[in-house]
DODOVO-874135 format. One record per residue: residue number from 1; residue in three letters; x, y, z of N, C-alpha, C in turn. Coordinates in nm, 3 decimals. Atoms other than C-alpha are relative to their C-alpha. Example, Ala and Ser with C-alpha at 12.3 -4.5 7.8 and 13.67 -1.06 7.14 Angstrom:
<recs>
dofi = 1	tormi = Ala	n.X = 0.089	n.Y = -0.119	n.Z = 0.000	ca.X = 1.230	ca.Y = -0.450	ca.Z = 0.780	c.X = 0.090	c.Y = 0.120	c.Z = 0.000
dofi = 2	tormi = Ser	n.X = -0.082	n.Y = -0.119	n.Z = -0.006	ca.X = 1.367	ca.Y = -0.106	ca.Z = 0.714	c.X = -0.077	c.Y = 0.109	c.Z = 0.073
</recs>
This chain:
<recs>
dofi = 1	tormi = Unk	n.X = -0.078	n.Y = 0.079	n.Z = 0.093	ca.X = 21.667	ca.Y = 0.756	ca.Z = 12.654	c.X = -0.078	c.Y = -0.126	c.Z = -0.037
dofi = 2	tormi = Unk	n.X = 0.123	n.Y = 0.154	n.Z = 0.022	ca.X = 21.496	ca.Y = 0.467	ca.Z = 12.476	c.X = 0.068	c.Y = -0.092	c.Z = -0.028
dofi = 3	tormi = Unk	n.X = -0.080	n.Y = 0.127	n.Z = 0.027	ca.X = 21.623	ca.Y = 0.108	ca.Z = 12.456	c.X = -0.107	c.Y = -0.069	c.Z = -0.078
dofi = 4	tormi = Unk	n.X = 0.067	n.Y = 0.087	n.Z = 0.113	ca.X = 21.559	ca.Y = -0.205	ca.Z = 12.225	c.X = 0.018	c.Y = -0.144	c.Z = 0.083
dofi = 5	tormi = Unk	n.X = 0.071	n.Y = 0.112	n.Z = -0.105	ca.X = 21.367	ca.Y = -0.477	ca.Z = 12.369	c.X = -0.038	c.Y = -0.117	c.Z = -0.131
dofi = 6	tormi = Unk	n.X = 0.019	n.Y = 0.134	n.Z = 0.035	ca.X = 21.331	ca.Y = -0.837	ca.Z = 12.213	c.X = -0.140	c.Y = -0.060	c.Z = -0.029
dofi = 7	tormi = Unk	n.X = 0.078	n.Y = 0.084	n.Z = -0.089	ca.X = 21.015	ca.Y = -0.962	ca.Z = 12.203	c.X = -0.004	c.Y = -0.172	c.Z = -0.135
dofi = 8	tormi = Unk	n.X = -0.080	n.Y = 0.139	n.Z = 0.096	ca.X = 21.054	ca.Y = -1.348	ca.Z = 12.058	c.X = -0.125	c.Y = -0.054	c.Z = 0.048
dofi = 9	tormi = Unk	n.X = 0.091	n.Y = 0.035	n.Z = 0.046	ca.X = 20.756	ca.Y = -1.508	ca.Z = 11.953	c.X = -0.027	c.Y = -0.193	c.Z = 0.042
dofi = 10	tormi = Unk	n.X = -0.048	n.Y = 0.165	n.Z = -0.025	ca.X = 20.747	ca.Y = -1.926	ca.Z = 12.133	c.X = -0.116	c.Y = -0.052	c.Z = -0.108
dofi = 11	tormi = Unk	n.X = 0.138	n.Y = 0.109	n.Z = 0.050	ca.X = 20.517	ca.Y = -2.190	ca.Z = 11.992	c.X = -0.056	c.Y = -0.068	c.Z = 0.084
dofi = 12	tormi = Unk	n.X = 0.062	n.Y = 0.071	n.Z = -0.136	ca.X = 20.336	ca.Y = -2.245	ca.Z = 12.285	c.X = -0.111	c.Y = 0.116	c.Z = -0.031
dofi = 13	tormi = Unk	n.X = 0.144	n.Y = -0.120	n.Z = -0.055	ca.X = 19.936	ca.Y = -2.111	ca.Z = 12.390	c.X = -0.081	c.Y = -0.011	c.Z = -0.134
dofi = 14	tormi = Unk	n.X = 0.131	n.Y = -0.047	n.Z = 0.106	ca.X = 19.799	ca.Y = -2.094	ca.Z = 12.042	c.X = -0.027	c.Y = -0.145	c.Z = -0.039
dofi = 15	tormi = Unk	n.X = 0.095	n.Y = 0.148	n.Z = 0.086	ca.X = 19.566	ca.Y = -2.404	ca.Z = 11.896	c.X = 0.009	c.Y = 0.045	c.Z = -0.137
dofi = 16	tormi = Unk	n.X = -0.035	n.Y = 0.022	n.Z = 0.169	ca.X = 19.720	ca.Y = -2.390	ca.Z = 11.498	c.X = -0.043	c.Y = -0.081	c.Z = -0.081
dofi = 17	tormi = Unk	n.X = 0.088	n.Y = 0.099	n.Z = 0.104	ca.X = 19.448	ca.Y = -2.634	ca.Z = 11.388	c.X = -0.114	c.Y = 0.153	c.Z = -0.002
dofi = 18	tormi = Unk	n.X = 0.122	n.Y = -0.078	n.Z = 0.066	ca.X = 19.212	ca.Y = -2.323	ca.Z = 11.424	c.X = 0.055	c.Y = 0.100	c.Z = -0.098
dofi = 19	tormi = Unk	n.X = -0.008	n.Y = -0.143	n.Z = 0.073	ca.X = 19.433	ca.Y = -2.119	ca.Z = 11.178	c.X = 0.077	c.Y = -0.137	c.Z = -0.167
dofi = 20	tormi = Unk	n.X = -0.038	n.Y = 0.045	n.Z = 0.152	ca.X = 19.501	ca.Y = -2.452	ca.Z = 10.895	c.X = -0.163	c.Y = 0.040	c.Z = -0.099
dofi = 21	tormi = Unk	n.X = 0.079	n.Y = -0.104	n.Z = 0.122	ca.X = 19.213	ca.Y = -2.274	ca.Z = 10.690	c.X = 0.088	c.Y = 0.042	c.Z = -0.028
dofi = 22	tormi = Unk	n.X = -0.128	n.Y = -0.073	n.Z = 0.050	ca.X = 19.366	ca.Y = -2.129	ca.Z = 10.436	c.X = -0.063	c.Y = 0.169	c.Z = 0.035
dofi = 23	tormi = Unk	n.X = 0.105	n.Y = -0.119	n.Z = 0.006	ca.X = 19.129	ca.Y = -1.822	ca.Z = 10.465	c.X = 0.056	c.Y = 0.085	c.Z = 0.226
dofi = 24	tormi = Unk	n.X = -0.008	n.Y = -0.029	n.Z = -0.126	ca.X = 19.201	ca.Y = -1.789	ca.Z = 10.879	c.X = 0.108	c.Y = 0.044	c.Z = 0.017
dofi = 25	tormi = Unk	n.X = -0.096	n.Y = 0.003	n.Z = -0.051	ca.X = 19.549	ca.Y = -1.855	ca.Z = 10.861	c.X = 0.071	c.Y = 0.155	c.Z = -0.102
dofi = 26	tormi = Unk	n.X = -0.010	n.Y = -0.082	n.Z = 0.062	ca.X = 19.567	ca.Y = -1.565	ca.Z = 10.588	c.X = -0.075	c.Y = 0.121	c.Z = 0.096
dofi = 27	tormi = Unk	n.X = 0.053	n.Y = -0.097	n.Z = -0.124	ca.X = 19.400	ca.Y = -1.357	ca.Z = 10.846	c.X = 0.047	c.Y = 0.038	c.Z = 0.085
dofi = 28	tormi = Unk	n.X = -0.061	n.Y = -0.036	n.Z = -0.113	ca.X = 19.568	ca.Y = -1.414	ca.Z = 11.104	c.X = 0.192	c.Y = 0.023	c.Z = -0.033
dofi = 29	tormi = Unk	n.X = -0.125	n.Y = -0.098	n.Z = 0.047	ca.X = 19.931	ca.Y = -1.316	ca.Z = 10.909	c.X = -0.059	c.Y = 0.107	c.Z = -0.047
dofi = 30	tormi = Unk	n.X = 0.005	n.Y = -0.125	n.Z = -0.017	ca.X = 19.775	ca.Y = -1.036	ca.Z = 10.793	c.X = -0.034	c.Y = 0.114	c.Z = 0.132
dofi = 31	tormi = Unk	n.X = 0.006	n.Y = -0.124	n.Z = -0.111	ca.X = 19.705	ca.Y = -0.910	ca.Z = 11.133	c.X = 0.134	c.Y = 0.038	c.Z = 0.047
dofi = 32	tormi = Unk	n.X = -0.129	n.Y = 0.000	n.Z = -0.019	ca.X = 20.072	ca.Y = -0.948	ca.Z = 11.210	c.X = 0.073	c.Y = 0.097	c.Z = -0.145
dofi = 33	tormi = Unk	n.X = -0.052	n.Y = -0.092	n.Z = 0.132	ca.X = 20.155	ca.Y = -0.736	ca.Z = 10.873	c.X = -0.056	c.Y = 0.129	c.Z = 0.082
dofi = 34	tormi = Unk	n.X = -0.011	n.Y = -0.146	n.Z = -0.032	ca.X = 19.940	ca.Y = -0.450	ca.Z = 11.001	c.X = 0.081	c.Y = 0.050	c.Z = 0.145
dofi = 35	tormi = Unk	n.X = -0.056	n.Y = -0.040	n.Z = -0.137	ca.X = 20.057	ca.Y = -0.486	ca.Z = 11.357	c.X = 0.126	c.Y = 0.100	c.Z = -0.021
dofi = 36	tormi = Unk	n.X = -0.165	n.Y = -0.050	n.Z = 0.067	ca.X = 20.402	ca.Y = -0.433	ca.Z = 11.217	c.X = 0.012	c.Y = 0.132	c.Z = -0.080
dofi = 37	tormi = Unk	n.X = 0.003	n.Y = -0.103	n.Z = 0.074	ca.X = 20.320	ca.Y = -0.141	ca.Z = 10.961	c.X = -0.086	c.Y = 0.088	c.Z = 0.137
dofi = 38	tormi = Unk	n.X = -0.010	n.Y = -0.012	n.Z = -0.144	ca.X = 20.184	ca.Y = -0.009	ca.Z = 11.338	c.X = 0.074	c.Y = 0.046	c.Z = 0.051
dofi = 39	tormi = Unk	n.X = -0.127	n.Y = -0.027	n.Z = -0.053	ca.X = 20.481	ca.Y = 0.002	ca.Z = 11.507	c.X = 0.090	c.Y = 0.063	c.Z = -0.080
dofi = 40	tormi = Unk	n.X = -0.101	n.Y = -0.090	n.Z = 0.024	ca.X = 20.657	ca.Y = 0.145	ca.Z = 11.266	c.X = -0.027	c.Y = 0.123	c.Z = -0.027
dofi = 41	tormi = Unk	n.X = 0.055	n.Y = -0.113	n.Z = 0.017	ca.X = 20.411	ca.Y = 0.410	ca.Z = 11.168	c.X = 0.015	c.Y = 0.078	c.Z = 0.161
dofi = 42	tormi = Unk	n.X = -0.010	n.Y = -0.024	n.Z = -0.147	ca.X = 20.446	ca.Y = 0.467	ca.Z = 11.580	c.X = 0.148	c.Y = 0.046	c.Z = 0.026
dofi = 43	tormi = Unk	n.X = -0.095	n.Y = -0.025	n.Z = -0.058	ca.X = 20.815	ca.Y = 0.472	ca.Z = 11.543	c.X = 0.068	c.Y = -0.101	c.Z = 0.102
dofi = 44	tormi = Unk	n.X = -0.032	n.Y = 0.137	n.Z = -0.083	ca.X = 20.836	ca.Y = 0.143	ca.Z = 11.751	c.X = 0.043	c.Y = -0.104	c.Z = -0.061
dofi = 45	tormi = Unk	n.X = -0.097	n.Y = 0.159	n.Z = 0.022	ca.X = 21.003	ca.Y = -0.098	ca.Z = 11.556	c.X = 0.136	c.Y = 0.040	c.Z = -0.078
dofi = 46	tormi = Unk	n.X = -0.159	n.Y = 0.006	n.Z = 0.060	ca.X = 21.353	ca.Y = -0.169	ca.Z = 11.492	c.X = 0.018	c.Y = -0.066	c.Z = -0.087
dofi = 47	tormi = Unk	n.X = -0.035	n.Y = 0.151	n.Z = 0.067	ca.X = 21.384	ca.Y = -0.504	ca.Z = 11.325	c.X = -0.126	c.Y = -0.107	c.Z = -0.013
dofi = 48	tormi = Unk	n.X = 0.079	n.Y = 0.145	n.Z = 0.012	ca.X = 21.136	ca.Y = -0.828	ca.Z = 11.240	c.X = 0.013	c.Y = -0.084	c.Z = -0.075
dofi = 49	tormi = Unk	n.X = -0.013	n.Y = 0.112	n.Z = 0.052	ca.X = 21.194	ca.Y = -1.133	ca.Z = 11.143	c.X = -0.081	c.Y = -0.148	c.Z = -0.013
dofi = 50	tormi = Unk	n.X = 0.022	n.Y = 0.206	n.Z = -0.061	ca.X = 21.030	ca.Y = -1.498	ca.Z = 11.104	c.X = 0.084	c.Y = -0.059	c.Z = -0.019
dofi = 51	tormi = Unk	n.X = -0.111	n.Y = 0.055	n.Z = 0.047	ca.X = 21.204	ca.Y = -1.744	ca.Z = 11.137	c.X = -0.026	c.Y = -0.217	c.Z = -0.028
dofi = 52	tormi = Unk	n.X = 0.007	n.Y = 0.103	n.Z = 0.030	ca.X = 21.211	ca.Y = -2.117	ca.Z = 10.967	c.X = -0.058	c.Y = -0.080	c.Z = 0.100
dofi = 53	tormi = Unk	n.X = 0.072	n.Y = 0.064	n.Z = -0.067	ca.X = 21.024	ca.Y = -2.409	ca.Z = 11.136	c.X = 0.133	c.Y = -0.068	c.Z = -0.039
dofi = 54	tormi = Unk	n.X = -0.091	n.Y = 0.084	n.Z = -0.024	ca.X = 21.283	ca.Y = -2.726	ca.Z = 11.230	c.X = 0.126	c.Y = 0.035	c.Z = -0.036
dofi = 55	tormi = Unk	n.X = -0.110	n.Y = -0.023	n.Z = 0.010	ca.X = 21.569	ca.Y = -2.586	ca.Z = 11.258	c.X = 0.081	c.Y = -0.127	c.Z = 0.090
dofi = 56	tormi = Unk	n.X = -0.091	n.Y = 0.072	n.Z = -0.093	ca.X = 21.901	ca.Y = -2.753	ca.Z = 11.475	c.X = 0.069	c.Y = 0.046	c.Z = 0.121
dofi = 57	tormi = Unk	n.X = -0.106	n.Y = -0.055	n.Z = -0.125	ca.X = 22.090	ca.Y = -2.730	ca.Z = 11.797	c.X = 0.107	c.Y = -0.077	c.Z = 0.038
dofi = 58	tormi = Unk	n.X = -0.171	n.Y = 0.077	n.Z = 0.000	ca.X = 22.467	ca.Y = -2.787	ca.Z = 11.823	c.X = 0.003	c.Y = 0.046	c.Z = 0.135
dofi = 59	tormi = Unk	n.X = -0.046	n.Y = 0.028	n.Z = -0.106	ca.X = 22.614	ca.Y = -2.872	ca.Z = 12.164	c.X = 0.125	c.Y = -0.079	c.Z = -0.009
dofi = 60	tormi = Unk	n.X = -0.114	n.Y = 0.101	n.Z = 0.045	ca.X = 22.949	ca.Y = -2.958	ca.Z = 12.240	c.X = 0.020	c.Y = -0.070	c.Z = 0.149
dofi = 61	tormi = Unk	n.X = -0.086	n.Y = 0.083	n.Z = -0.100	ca.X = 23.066	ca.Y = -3.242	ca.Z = 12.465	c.X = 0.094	c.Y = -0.036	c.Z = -0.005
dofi = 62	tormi = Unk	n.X = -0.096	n.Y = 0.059	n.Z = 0.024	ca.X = 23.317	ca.Y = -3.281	ca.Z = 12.563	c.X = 0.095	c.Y = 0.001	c.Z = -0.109
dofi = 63	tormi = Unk	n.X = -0.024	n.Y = -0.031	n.Z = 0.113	ca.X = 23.521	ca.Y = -3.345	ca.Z = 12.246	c.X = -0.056	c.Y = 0.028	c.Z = -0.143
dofi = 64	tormi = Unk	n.X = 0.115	n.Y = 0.053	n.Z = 0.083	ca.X = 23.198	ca.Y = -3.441	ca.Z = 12.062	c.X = -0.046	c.Y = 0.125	c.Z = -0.041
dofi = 65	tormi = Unk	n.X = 0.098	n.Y = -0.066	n.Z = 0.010	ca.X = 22.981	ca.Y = -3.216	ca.Z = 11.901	c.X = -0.088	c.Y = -0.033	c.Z = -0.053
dofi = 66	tormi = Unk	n.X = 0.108	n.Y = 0.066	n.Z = 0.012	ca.X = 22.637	ca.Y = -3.290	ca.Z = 11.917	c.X = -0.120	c.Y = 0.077	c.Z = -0.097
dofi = 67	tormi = Unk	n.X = 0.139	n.Y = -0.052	n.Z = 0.064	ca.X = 22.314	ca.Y = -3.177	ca.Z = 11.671	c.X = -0.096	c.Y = -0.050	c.Z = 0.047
dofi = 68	tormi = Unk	n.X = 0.117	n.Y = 0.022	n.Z = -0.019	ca.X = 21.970	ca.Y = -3.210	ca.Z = 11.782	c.X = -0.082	c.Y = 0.066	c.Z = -0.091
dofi = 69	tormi = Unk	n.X = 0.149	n.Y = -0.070	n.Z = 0.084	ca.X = 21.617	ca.Y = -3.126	ca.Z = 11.675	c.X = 0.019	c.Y = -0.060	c.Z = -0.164
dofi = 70	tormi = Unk	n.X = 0.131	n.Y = -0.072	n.Z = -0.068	ca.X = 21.403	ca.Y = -3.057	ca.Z = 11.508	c.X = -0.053	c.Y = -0.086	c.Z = 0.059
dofi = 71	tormi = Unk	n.X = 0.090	n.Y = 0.049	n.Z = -0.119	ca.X = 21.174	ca.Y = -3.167	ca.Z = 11.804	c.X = -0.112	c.Y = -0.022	c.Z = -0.064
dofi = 72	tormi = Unk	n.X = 0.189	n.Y = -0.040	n.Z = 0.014	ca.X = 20.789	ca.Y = -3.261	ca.Z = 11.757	c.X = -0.043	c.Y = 0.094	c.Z = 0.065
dofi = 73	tormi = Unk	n.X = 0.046	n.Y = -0.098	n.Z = -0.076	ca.X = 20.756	ca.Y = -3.084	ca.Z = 12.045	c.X = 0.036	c.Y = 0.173	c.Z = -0.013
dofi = 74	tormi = Unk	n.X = -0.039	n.Y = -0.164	n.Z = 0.022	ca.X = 20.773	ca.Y = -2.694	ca.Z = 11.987	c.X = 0.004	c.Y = 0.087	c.Z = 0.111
dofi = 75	tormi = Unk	n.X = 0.074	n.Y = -0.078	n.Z = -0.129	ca.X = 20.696	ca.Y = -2.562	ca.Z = 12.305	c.X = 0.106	c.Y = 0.129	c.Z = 0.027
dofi = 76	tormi = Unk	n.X = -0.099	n.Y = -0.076	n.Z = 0.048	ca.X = 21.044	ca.Y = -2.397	ca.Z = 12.285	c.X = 0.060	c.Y = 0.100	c.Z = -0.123
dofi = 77	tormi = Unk	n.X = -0.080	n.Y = -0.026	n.Z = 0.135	ca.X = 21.098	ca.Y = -2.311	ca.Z = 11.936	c.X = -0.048	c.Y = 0.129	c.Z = -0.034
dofi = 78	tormi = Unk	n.X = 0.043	n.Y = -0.201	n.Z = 0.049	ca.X = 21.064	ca.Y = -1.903	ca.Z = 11.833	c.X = -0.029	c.Y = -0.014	c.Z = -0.162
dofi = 79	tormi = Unk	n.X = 0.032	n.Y = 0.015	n.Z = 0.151	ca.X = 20.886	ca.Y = -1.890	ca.Z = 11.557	c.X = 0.021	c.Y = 0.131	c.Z = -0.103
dofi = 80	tormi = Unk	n.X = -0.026	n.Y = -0.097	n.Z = 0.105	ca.X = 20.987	ca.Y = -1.513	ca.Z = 11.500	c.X = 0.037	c.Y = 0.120	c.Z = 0.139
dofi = 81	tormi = Unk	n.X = -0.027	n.Y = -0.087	n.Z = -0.071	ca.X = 21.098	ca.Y = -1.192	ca.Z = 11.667	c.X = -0.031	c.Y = 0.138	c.Z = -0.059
dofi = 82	tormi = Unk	n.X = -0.021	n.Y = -0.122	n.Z = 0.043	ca.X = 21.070	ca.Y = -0.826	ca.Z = 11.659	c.X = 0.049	c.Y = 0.096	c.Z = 0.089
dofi = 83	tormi = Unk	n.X = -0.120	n.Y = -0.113	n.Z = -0.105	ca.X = 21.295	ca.Y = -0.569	ca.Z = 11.811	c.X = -0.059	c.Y = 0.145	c.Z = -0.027
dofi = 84	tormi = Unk	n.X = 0.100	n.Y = -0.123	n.Z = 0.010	ca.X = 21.107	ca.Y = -0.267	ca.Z = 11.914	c.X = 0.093	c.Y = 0.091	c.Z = 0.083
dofi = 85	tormi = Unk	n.X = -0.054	n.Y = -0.065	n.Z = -0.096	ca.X = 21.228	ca.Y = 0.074	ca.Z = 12.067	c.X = -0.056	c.Y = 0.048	c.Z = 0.069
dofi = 86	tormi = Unk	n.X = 0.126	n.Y = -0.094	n.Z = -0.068	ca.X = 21.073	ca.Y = 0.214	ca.Z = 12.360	c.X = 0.064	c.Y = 0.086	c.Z = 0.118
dofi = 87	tormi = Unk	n.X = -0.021	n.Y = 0.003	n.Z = -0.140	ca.X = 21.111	ca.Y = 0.394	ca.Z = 12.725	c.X = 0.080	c.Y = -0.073	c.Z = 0.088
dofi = 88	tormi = Unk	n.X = 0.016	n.Y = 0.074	n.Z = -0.076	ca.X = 21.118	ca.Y = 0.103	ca.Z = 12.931	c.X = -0.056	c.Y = -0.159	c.Z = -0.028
dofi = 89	tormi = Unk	n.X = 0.013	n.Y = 0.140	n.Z = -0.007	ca.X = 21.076	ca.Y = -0.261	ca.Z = 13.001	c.X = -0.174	c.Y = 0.039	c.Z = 0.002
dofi = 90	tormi = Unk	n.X = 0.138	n.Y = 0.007	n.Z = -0.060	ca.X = 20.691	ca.Y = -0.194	ca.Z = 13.123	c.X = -0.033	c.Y = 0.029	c.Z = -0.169
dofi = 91	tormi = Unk	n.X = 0.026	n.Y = 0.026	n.Z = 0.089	ca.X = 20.638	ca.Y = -0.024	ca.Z = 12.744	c.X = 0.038	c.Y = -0.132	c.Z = -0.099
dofi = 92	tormi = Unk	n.X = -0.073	n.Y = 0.130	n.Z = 0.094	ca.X = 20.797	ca.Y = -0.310	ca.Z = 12.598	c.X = -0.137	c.Y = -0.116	c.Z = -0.019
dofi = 93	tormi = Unk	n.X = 0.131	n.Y = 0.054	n.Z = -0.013	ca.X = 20.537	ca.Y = -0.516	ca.Z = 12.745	c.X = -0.118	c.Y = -0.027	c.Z = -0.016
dofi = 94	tormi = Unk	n.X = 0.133	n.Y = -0.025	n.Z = 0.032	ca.X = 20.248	ca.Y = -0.343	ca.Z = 12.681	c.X = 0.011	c.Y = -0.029	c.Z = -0.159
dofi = 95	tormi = Unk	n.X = -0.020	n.Y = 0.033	n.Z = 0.138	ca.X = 20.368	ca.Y = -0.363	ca.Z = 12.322	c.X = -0.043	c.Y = -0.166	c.Z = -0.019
dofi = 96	tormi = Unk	n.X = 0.019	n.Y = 0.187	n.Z = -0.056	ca.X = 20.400	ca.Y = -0.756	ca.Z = 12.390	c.X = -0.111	c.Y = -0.045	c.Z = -0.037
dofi = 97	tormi = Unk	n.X = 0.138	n.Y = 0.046	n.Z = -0.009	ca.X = 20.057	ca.Y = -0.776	ca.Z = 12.482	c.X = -0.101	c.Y = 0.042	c.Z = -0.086
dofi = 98	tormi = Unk	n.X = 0.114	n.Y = -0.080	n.Z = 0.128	ca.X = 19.871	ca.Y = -0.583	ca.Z = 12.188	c.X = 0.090	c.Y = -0.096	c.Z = -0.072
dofi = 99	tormi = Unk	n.X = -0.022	n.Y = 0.055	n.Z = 0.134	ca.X = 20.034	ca.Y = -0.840	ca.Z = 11.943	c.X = -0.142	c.Y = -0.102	c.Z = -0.006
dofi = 100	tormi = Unk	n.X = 0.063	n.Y = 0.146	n.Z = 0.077	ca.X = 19.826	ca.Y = -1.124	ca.Z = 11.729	c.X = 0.032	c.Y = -0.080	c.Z = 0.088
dofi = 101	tormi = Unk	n.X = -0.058	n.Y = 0.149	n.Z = -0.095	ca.X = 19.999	ca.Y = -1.352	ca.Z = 11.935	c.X = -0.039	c.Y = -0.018	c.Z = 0.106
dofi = 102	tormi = Unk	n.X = 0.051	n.Y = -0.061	n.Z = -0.167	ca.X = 19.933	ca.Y = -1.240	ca.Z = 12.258	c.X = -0.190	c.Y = -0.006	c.Z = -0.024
dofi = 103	tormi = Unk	n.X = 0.140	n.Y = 0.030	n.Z = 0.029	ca.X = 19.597	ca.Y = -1.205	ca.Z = 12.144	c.X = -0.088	c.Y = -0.156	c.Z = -0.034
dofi = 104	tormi = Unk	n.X = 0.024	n.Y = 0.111	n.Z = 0.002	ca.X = 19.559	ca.Y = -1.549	ca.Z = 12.022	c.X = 0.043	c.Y = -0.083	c.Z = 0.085
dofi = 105	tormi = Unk	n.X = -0.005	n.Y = 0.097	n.Z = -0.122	ca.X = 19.702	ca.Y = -1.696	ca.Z = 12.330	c.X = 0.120	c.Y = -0.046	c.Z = -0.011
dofi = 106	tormi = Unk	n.X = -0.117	n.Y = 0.002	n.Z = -0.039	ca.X = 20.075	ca.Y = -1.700	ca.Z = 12.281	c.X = 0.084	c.Y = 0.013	c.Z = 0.057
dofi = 107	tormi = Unk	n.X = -0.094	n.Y = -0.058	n.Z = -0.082	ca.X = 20.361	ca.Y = -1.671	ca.Z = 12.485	c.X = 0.118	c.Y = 0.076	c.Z = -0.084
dofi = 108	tormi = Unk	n.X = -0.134	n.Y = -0.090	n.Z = 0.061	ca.X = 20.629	ca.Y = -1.393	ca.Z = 12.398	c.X = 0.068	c.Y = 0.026	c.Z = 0.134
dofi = 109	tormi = Unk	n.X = -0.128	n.Y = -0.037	n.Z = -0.116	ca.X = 20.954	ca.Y = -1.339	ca.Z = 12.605	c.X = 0.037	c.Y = 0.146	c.Z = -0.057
dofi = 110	tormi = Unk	n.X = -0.059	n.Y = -0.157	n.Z = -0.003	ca.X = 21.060	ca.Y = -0.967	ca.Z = 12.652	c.X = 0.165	c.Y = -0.011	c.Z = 0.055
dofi = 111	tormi = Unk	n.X = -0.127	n.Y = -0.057	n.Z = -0.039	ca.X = 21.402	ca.Y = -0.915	ca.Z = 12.676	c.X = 0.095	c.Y = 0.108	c.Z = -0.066
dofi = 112	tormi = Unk	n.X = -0.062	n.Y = -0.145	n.Z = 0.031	ca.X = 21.631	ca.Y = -0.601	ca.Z = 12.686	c.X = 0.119	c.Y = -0.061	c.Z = -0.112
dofi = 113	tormi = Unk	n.X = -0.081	n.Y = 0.028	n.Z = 0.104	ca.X = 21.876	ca.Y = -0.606	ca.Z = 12.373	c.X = 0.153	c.Y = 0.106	c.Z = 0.092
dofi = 114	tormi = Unk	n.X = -0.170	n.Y = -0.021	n.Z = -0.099	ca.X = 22.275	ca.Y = -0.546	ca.Z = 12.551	c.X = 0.077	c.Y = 0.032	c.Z = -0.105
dofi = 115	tormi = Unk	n.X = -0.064	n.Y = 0.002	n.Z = 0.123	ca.X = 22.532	ca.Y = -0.404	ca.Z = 12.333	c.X = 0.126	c.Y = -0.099	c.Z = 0.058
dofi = 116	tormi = Unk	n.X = -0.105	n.Y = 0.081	n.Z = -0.016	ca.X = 22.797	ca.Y = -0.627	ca.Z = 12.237	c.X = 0.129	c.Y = 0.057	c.Z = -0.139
dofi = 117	tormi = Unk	n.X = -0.132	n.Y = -0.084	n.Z = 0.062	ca.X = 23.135	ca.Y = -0.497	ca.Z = 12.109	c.X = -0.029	c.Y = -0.075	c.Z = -0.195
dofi = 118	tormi = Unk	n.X = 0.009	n.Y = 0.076	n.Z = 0.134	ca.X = 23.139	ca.Y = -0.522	ca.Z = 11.697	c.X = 0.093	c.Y = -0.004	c.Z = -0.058
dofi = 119	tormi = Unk	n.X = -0.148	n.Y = 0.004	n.Z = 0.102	ca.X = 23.422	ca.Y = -0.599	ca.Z = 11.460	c.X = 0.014	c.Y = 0.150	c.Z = -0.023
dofi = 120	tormi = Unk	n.X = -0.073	n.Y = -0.123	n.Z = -0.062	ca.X = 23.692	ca.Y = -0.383	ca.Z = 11.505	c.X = -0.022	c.Y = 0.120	c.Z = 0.085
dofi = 121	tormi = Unk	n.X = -0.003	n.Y = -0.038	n.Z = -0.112	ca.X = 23.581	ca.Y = -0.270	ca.Z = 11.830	c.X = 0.007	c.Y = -0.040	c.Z = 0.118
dofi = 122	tormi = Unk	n.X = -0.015	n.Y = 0.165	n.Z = -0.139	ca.X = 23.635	ca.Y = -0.579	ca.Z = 12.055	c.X = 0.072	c.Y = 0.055	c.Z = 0.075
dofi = 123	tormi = Unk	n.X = -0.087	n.Y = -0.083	n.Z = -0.104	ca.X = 23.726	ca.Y = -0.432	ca.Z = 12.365	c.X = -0.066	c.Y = 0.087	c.Z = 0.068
dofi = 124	tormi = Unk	n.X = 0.011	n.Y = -0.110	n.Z = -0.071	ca.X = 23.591	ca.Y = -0.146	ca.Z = 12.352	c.X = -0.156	c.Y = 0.076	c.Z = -0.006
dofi = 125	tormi = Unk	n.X = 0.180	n.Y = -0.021	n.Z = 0.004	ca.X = 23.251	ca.Y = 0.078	ca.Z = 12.379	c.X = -0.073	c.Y = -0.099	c.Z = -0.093
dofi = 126	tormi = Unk	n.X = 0.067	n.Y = 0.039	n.Z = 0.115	ca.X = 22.984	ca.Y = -0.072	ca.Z = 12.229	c.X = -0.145	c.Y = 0.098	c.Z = 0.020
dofi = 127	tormi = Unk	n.X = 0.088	n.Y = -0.150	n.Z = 0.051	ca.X = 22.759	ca.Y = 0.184	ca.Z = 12.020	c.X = -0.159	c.Y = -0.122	c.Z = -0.008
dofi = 128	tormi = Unk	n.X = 0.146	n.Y = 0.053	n.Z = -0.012	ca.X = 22.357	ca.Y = 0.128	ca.Z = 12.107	c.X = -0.075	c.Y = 0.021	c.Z = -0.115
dofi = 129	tormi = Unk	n.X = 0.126	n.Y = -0.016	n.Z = 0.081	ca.X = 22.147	ca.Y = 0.099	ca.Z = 11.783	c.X = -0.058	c.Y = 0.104	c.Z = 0.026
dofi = 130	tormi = Unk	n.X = 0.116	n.Y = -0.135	n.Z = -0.004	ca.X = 21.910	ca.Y = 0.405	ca.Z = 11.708	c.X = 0.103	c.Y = 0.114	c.Z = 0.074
</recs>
């Protein structure tokens, strides 16, 4: 049975002064284009997304609710995801580690995708993608 694994893209590990060329940094998204046309020619991808730079984070206290960010610091911030299907956690991984990212010295988090009940089924099974 194959599940759908997370992998979420941080902004941490890579040096992004060696990709403001415009010529590099066009390089190095197109390796992330074929990666992706890759995985799906493989049958391994579900979903991909980037996602916006400075976004916000709501927190509530108390009665308060609070906004933060955007941060200078990124060290946290996902700059994109793609939801792959595989085996196992271990393929998941190996996937992981053959990206651009990974290659350029990024950190990616792997995590398993959980179903969660969907409108008008709150309650009850929830149906697994693919």
């Amino acid at each position: 049975m194959s599940e759908n694994y997370i992998l979420m893209f941080r902004d941490e590990g890579i040096d992004w002064t060696q990709y403001q060329d415009d010529e590099r940094g066009k390089a190095f998204y197109q390796k992330f284009v074929d990666w992706t046309a890759d995985l799906d020619k493989r049958g391994k991808l579900y979903g991909v997304e980037a996602l916006a730079r400075g976004g916000k984070t709501v927190r509530r206290k108390g009665a308060s609710i609070v906004v933060d960010g955007p941060y200078a610091e990124g060290r946290e911030a996902v700059l994109g995801y793609f939801i792959v299907t595989v085996a196992n956690l271990d393929e998941a991984l190996a996937l992981a580690a053959e990206s651009p990212h990974a290659n350029a010295g990024g950190a990616t988090e792997v995590r398993l995708v959980t179903p969660f009940p969907k409108p008008g089924n709150v309650g009850g099974e929830c149906a697994r993608p693919g």
